[in-house]
C-alpha positions as CSV (number, residue, x, y, z in Angstrom):
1,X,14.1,-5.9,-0.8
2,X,12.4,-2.2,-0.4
3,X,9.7,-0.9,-2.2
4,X,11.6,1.0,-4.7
5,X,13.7,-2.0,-5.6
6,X,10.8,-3.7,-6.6
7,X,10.3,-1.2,-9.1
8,X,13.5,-0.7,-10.3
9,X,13.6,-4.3,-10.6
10,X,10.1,-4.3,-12.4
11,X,8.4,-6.7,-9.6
12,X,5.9,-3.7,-8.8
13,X,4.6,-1.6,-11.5
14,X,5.1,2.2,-12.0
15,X,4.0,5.1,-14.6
16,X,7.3,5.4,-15.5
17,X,8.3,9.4,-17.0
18,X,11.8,9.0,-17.8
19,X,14.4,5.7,-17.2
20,X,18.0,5.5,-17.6
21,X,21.1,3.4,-16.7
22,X,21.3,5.0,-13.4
23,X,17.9,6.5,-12.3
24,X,13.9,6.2,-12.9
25,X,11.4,8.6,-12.2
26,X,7.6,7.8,-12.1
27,X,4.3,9.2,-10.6
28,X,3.7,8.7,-6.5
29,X,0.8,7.9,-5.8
30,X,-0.5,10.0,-3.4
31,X,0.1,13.3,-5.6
32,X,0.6,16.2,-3.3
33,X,0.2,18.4,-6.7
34,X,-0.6,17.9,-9.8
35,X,2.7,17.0,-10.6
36,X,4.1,15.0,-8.7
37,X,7.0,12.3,-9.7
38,X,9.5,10.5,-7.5
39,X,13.0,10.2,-9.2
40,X,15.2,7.4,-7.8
41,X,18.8,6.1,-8.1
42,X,18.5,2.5,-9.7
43,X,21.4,1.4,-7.1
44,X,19.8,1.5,-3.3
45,X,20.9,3.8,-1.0
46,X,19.0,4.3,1.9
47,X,19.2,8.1,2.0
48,X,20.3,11.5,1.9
49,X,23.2,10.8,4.2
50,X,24.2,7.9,2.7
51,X,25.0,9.2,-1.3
52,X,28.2,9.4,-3.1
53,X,28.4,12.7,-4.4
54,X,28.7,11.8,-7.6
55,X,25.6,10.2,-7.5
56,X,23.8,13.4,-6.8
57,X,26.0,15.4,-9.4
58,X,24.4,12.4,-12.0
59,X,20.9,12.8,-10.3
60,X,21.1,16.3,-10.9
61,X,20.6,16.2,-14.4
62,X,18.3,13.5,-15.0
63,X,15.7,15.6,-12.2
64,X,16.6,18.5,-14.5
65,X,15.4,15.9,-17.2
66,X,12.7,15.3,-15.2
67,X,11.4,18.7,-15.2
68,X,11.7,19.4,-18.9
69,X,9.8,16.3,-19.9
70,X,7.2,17.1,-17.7
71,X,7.3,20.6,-18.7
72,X,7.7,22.4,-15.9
73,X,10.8,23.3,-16.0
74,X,10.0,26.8,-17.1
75,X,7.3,27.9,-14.4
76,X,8.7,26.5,-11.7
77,X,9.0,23.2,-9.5
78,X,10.3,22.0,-5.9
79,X,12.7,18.6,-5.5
80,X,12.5,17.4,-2.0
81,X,14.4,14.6,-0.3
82,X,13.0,13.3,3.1
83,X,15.7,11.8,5.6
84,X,15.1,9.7,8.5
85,X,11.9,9.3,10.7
86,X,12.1,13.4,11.8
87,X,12.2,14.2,8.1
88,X,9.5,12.0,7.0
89,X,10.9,9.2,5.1
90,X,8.7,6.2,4.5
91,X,10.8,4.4,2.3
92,X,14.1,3.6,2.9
93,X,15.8,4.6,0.1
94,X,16.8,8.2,-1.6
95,X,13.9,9.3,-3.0
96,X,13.5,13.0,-4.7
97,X,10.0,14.1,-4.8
98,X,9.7,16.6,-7.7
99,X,6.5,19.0,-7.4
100,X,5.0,21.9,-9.8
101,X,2.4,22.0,-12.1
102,X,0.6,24.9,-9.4
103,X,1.5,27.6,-7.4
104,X,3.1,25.3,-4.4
105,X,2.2,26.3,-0.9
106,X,4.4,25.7,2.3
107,X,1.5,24.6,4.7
108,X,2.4,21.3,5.6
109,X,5.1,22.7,8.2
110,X,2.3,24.1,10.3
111,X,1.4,21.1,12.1
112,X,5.3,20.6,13.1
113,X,6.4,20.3,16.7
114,X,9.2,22.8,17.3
115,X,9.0,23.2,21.2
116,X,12.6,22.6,22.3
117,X,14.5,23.0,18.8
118,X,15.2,26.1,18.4
């Protein structure tokens, strides 16, 4: 069972924001800003290429949720989804990481290796 499994399934604990029927979002912790809140679907799904679309239509609103709860809906916010060792995902299952609360840079690209992809 992954990591976020063990959450959902209340094995490992989490600083919950918001939880319903399908989804639960809570802090990470290792903020990258100071918001910083994972939203997950309850059911796992390894990733981005794996999810029904209707999953992401539901997810939509409940990281739209998200936002409004945490208030920052209104100034501003990224939602991120890492897929597969290239894009950075550590856990193995669909993960949004949902940002704000500051003026969000676009650094962490700079240390990428692009020689040969583009």
């Amino acid at each position: 069972m992954c990591l976020f499994c063990k959450i959902v399934n209340k094995e490992i604990p989490a600083n919950v924001i918001m939880e319903n029927e399908e989804f639960i979002a809570f802090h990470d912790i290792n903020p990258k800003a100071p918001v910083h809140v994972l939203a997950i679907p309850k059911l796992h799904v390894e990733s981005f290429n794996e999810v029904q679309p209707q999953t992401m239509a539901d997810m939509t609103t409940f990281i739209q949720d998200v936002a409004k709860e945490l208030n920052i809906d209104k100034d501003g916010y990224r939602v991120i989804t890492n897929i597969g060792e290239n894009g950075g995902q550590e856990v193995k299952h669909l993960h949004f990481h949902i940002l704000g609360g500051a003026k969000l840079k676009w650094e962490h690209f700079s240390d990428a290796d692009t020689q040969g992809h583009f």
